[in-house]
C-alpha positions as semicolon CSV with decimal commas, in nm:
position;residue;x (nm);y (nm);z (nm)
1;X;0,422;-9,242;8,078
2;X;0,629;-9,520;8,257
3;X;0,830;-9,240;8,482
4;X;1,014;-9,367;8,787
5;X;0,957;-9,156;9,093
6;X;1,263;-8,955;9,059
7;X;1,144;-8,854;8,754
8;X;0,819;-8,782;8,846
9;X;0,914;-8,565;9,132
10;X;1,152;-8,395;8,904
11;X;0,877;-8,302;8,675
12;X;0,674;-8,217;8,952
13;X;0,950;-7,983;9,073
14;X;1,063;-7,841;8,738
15;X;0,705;-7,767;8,666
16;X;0,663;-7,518;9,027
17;X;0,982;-7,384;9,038
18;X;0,892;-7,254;8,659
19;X;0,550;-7,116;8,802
20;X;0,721;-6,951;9,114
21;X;1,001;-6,831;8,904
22;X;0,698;-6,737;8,633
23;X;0,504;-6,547;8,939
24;X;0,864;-6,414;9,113
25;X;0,875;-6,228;8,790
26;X;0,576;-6,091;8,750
27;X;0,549;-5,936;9,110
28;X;0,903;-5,789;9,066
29;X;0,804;-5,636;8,758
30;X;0,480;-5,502;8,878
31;X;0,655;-5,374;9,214
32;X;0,875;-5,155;9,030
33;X;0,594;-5,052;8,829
34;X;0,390;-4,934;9,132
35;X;0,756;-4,820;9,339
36;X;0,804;-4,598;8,999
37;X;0,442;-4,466;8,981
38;X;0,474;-4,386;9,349
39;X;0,819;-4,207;9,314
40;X;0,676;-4,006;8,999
41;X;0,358;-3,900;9,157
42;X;0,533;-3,799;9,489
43;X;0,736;-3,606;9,265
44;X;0,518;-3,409;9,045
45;X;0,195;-3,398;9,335
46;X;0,245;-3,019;9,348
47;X;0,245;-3,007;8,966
48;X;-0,083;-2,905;8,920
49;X;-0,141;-2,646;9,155
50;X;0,173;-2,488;9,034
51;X;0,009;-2,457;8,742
52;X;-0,260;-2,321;8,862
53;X;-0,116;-2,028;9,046
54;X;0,122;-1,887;8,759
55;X;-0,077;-1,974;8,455
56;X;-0,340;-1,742;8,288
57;X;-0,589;-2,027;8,167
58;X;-0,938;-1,829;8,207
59;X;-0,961;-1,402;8,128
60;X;-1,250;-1,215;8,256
61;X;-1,583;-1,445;8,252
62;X;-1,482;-1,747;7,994
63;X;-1,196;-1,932;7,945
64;X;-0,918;-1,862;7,697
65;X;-0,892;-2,134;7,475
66;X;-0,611;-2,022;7,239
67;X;-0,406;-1,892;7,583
68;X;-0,505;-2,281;7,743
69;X;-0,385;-2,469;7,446
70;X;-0,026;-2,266;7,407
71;X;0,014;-2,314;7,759
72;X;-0,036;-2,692;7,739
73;X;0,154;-2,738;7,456
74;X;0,416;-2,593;7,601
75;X;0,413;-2,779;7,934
76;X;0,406;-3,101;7,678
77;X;0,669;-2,969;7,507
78;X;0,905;-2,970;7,826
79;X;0,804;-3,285;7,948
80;X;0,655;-3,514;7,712
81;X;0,556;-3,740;7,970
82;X;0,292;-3,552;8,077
83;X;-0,053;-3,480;7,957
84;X;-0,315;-3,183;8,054
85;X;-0,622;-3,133;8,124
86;X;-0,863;-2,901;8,251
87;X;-1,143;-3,014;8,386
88;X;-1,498;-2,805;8,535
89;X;-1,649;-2,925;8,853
90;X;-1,815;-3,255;8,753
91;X;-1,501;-3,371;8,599
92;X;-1,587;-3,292;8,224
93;X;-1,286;-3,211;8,016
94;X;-1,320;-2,853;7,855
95;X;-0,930;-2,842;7,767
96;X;-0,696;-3,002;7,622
97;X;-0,428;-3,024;7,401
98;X;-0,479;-3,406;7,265
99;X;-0,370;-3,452;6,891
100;X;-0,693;-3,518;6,713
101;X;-0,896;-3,872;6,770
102;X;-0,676;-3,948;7,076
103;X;-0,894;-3,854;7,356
104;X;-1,100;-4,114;7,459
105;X;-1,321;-4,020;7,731
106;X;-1,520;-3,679;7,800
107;X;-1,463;-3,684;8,157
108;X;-1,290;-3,810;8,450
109;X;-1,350;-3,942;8,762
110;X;-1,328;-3,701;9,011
111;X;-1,297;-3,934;9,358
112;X;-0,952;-4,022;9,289
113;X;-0,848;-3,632;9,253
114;X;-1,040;-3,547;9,579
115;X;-0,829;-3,820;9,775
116;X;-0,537;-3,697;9,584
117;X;-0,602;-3,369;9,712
118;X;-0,692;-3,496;10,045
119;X;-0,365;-3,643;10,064
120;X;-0,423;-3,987;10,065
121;X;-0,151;-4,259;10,048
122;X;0,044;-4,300;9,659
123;X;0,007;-4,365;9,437
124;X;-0,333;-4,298;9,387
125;X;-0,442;-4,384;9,018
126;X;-0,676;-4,182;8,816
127;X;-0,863;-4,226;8,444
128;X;-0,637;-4,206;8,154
129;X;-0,896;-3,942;7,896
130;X;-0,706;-4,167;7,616
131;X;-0,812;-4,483;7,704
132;X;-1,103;-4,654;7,830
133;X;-0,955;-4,881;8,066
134;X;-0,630;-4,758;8,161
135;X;-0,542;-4,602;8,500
136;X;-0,229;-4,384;8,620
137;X;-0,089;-4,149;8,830
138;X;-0,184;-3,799;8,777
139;X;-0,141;-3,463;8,953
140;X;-0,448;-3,254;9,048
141;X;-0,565;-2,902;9,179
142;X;-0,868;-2,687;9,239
143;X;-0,891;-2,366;9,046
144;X;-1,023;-2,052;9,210
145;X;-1,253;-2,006;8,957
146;X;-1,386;-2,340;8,968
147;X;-1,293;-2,703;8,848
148;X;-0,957;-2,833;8,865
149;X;-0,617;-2,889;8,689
150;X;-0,585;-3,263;8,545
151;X;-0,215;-3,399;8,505
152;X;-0,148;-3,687;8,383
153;X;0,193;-3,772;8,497
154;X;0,291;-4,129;8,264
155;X;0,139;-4,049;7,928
156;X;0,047;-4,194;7,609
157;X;0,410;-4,059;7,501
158;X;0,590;-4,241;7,837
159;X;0,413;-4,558;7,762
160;X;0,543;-4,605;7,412
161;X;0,896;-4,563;7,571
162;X;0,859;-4,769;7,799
163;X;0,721;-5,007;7,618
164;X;1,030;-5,031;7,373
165;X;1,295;-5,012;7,745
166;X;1,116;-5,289;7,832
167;X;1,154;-5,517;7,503
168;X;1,516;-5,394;7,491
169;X;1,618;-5,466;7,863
170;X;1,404;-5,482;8,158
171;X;1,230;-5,811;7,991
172;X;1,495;-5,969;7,884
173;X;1,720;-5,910;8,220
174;X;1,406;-6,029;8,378
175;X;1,427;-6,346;8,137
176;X;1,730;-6,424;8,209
177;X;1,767;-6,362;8,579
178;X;1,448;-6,634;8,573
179;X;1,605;-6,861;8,363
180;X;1,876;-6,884;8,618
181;X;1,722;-6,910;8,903
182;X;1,508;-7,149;8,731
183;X;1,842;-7,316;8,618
184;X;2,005;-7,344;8,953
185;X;1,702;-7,473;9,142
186;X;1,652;-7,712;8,893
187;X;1,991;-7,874;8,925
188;X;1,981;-7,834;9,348
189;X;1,606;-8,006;9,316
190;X;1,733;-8,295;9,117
191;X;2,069;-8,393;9,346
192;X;1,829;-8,342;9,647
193;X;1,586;-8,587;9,492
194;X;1,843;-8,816;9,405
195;X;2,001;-8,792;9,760
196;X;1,680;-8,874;9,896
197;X;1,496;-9,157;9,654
198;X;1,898;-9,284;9,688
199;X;1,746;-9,542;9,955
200;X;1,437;-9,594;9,797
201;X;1,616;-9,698;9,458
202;X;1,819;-9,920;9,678
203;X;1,497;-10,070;9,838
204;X;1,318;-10,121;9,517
205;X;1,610;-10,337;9,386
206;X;1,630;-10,576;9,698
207;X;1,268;-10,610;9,678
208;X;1,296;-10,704;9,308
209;X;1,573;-10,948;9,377
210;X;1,369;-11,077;9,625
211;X;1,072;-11,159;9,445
212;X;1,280;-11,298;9,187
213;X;1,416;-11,530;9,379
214;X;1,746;-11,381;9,539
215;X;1,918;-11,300;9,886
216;X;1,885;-10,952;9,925
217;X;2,251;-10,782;10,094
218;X;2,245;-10,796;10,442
219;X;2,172;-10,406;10,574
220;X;2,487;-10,288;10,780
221;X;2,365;-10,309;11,156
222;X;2,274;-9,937;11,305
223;X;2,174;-9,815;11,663
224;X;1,890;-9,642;11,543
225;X;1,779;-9,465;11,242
226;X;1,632;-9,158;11,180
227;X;1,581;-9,156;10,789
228;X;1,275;-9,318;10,810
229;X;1,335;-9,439;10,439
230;X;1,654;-9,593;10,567
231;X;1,459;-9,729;10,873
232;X;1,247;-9,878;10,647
233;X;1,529;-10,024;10,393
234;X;1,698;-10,195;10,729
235;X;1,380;-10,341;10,825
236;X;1,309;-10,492;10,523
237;X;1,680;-10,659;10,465
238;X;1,575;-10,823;10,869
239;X;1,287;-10,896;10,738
240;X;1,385;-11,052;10,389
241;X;1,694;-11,233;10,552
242;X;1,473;-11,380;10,883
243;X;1,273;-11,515;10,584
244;X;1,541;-11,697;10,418
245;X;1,598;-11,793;10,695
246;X;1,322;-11,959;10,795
247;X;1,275;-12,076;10,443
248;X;1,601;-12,265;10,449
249;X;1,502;-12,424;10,808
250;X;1,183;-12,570;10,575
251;X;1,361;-12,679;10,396
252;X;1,606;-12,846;10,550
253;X;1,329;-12,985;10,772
254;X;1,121;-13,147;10,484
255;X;1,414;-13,316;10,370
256;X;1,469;-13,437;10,668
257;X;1,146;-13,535;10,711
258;X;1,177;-13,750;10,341
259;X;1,488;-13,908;10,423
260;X;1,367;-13,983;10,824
261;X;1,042;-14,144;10,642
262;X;1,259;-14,312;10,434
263;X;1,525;-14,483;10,684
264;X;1,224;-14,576;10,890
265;X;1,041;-14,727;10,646
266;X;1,389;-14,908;10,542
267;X;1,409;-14,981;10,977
268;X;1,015;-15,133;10,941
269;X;1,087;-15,364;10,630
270;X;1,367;-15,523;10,795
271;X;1,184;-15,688;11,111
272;X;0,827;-15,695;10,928
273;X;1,069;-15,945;10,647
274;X;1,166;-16,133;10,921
275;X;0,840;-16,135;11,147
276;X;0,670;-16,224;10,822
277;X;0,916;-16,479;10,714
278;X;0,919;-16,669;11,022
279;X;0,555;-16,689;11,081
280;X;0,504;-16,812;10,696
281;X;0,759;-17,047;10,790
282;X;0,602;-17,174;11,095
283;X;0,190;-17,166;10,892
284;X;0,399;-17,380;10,591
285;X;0,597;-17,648;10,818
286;X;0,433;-17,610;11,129
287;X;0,380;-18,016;11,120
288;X;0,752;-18,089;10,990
289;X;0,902;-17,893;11,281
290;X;1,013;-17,978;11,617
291;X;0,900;-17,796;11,907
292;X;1,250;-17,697;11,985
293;X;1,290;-17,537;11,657
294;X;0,884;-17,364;11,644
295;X;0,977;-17,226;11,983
296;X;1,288;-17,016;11,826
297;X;1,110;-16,923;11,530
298;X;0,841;-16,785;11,779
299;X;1,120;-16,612;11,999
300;X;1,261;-16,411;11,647
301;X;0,913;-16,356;11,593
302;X;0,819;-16,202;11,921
303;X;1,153;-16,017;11,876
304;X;1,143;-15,839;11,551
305;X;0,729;-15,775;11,694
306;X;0,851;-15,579;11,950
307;X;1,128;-15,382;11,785
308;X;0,844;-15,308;11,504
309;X;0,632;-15,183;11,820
310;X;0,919;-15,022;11,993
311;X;1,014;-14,791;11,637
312;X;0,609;-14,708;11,608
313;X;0,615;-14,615;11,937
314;X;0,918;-14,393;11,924
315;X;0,771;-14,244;11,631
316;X;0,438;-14,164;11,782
317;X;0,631;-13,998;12,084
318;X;0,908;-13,761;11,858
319;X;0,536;-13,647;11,676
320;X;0,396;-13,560;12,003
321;X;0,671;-13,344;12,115
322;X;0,773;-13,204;11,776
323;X;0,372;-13,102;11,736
324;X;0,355;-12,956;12,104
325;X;0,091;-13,209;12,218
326;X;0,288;-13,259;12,518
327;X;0,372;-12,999;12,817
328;X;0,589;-12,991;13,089
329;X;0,453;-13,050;13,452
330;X;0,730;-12,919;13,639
331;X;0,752;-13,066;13,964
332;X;1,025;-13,056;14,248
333;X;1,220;-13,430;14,331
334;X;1,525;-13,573;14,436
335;X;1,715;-13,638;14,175
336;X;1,955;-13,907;14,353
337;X;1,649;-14,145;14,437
338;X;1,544;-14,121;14,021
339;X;1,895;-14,210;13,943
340;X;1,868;-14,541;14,177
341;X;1,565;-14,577;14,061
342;X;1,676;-14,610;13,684
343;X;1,989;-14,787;13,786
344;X;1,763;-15,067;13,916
345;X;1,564;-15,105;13,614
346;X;1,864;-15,157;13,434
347;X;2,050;-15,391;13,666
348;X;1,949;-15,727;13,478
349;X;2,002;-15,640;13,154
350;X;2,389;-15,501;13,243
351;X;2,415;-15,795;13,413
352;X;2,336;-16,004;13,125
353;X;2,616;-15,849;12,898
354;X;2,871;-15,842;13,193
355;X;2,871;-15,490;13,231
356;X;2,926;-15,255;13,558
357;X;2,710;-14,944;13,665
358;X;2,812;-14,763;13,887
359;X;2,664;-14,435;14,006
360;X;2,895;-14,080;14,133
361;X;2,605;-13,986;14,392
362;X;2,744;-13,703;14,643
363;X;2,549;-13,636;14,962
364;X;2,289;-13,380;15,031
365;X;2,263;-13,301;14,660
366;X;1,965;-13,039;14,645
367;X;1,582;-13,143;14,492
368;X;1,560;-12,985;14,100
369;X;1,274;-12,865;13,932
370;X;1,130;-13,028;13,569
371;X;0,912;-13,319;13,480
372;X;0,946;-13,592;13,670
373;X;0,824;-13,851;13,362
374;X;1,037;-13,652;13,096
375;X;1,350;-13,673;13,322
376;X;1,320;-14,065;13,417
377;X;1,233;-14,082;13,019
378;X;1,591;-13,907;12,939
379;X;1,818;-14,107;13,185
380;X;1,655;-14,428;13,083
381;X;1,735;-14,349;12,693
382;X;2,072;-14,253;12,769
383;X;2,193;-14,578;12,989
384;X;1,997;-14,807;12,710
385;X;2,167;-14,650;12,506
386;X;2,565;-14,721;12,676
387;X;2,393;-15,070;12,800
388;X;2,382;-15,155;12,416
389;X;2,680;-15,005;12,258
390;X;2,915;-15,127;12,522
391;X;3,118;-15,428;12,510
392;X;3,123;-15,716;12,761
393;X;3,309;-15,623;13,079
394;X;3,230;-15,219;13,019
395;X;3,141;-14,997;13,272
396;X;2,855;-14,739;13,218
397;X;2,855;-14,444;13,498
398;X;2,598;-14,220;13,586
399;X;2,761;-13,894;13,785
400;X;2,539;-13,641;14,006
401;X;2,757;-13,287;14,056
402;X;2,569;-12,938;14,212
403;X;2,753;-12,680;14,006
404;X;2,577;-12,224;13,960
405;X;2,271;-12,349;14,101
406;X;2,178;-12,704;13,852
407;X;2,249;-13,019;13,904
408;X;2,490;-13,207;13,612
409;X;2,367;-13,522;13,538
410;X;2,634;-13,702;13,337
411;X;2,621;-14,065;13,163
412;X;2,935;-14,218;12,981
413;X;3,085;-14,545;12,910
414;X;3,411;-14,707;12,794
415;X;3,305;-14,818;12,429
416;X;3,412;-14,713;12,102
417;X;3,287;-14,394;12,098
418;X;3,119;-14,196;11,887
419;X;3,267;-14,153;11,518
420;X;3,333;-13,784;11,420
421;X;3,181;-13,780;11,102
422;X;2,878;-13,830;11,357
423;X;2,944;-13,591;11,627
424;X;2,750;-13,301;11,465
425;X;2,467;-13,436;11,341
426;X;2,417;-13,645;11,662
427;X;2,093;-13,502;11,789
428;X;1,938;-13,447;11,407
429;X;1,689;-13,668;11,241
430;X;1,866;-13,962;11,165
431;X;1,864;-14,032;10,824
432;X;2,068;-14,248;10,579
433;X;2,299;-14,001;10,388
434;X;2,539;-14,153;10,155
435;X;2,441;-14,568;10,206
436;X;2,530;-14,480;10,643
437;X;2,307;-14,377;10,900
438;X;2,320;-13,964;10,973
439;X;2,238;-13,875;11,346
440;X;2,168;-14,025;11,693
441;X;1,903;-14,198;11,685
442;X;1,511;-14,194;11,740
443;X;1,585;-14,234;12,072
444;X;1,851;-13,929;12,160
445;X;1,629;-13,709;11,920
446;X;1,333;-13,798;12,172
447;X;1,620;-13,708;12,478
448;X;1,692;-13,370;12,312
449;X;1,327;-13,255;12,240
450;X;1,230;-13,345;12,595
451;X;1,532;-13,189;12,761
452;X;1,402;-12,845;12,540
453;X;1,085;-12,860;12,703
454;X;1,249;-12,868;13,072
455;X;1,485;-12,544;12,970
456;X;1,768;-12,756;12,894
457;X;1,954;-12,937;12,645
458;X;2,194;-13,268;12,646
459;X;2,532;-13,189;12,492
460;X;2,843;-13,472;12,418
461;X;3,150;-13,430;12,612
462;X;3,451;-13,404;12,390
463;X;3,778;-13,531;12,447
464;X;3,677;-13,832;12,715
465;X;3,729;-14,215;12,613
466;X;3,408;-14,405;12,556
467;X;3,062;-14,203;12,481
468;X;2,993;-13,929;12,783
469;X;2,670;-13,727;12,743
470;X;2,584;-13,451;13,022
471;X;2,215;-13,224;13,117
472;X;2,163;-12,984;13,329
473;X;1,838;-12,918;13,557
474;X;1,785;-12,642;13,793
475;X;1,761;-12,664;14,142
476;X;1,450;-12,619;14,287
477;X;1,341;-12,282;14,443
478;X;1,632;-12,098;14,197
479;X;1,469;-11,870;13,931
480;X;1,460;-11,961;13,508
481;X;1,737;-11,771;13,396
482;X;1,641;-11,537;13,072
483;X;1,797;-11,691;12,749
């Protein structure tokens, strides 16, 4: 049977609650039983010997049968629950007044008469002389003349009666009591079941959704739970939506991946067409060309050779860092001489284009902590980066400021700017998205990755004319903060 676990555990509960209601029953009925036999034979325990005083059973050497018949019949007659006997010392019966073919046994056993009349506890039960298996409570005394008085207190007479009370009433009261009980614990087992496979139920259905394919509903955040079901459920919806998660980052990294493969294969073609083209021009006409004109068509070559070079190299470098093949070797410097020392390597080229750097460098700015190479690496991206998208007679300016224990390190120029459609995506994988260029760069990309690795990231300053990006590095001897 395909049950679900609410039913099951219904079943399951249905199925004891019927056997405990089954066995409630059965040791009510049977305690009643035994509290009546008890009651009775407390009753009637001086029956017997009562009998024995006042009645004339035996005359001068024998007994009387006729006189021991009358009298039992007449001790029947006035309570026809009763039944006697008179036994001799070994517990044979030699009287009776048993309707003919009713008396089963010969004798009784005489060791539950002796702790009768030893008073032991009730009830105490005794042989039934009409049946062969049957035991009840009886009433027994010595005789002076020997054996004993035998009284059988529920008879053959009391059992039929009883038996028809207890098809009439008793059994079905006892029914129907059960059948309620049984009712009503059936109904409070199933709403506590449901209350508590509730969660469960809810569980199973985000895990189904799940596995086909769906978001699960974010769990409402708790402190703490102690339904462990519940704990579970909430861990599970962390679980299913830090997968999603994840699985969307993937994603959203292997297309990146494509399209960055894509616009640097398009980046390649362009200079290895014009490398190529130029040096098939120069193998074809190398005899019908001058040397002015070989010497430029070597210079374009040499060019596009090195920007070819430069992307490979670029590439090679993001893969390194992206991969965790390179590690920080945090070191402690002055940052002012690095700046100098970049501003110097870029003093010819500015010059060229007729541009002005100038460097914000105030005095006794403290040493900072982080990798020398990566640093020098990240300033000299960033001013190639304002040498070459700002216009004759610019000014690119590098600014040193102490500020909570780091050093700003800020770099900005007076050119155009950065569009706003690009602000976003400007330290993503660039990538051509709809026929323009999406993102920053190989070479900011590189800047970001290595900035991560020294506990800090470059950021774009909003709202100032030209392009102004700013880092952060910490000072040295002033503890990573947490975060």
């Amino acid at each position: 049977m395909n049950l679900s676990l609410t039913q099951r555990l219904s079943a399951v509960f249905a199925a004891l609650l019927l056997a405990c209601c089954g066995a409630s029953a059965w040791l009510q009925v049977r305690s009643n039983a035994m509290h009546e036999k008890e009651v009775v034979q407390g009753l009637s325990r001086g029956l017997a010997a009562y009998i024995g005083r006042n009645a004339l059973l035996v005359d001068q050497s024998a007994l009387d049968p006729v006189a021991l018949r009358q009298l039992f019949g007449q001790l029947m007659v006035l309570n026809p629950s009763v039944e006697v006997y008179l036994l001799d010392d070994a517990g044979r019966i030699r009287g009776h007044d048993a309707p003919i073919g009713h008396l089963i046994r010969d004798r009784v056993d005489l060791a539950p008469v002796k702790a009768l009349i030893d008073g032991g506890a009730l009830p105490i039960l005794g042989e039934d002389p009409r049946s062969a298996t049957a035991r009840k409570v009886f009433s027994a005394a010595p005789l002076r003349q020997g054996g004993y008085i035998y009284v059988v207190l529920m008879g053959e007479t009391h059992d039929k009666l009883a038996a028809q009370a207890t098809e009439n009433s008793v059994l079905r009261t006892t029914l129907w009591s059960m059948a309620l009980v049984a009712a009503l614990g059936l109904v409070a087992g199933l709403v506590a079941f449901a209350l508590i496979t509730r969660p469960l139920r809810r569980l199973t259905q985000a895990m189904r959704q799940f596995n086909s394919g769906g978001v699960p509903q974010a769990a409402v955040a708790a402190p703490e739970q102690r339904d462990e079901i519940a704990a579970l459920e909430t861990a599970f919806r962390q679980m299913a939506d830090r997968i999603e998660a994840q699985w969307r980052t993937l994603t959203q990294q292997d297309q990146e991946r494509r399209e960055m493969v894509a616009n640097i294969s398009h980046d390649l073609r362009t200079p290895l067409a014009s490398l190529h083209g130029y040096l098939e021009t120069l193998s074809l006409k190398a005899d019908k060309l001058g040397p002015e004109e070989r010497q430029r068509y070597l210079a374009i070559a040499l060019a596009q050779s090195v920007k070819v070079g430069g992307l490979a190299q670029s590439l090679f470098e993001l893969a390194r860092l992206e991969h965790g093949m390179v590690q920080p070797a945090p070191e402690d410097f002055s940052i002012v001489d690095l700046t100098q020392d970049v501003l110097e390597k870029f003093a010819l080229p500015a010059q060229a284009k007729h541009l002005q750097l100038r460097a914000g460098l105030p005095p006794a700015l403290p040493a900072v902590t982080a990798d020398l190479g990566m640093i020098e690496r990240v300033m000299t991206n960033l001013l190639d980066n304002a040498i070459r998208h700002t216009p004759a007679e610019g000014v690119v300016e590098v600014d040193l400021a102490y500020r909570d224990g780091k050093v700003a390190v800020t770099v900005s120029d007076n050119g155009p700017g950065i569009p706003p459609a690009l602000r976003e995506s400007l330290f993503q994988r660039p990538f051509p998205s709809g026929g323009a260029h999406r993102g920053g760069g190989l070479g900011l990309l590189i800047v970001q990755r290595m900035l991560q690795l020294n506990h800090s990231q470059v950021r774009l300053v909003e709202g100032a004319s030209g392009t102004t990006l700013c880092f952060e590095l910490r000072v040295a001897g002033v503890p990573k903060s947490i975060g």
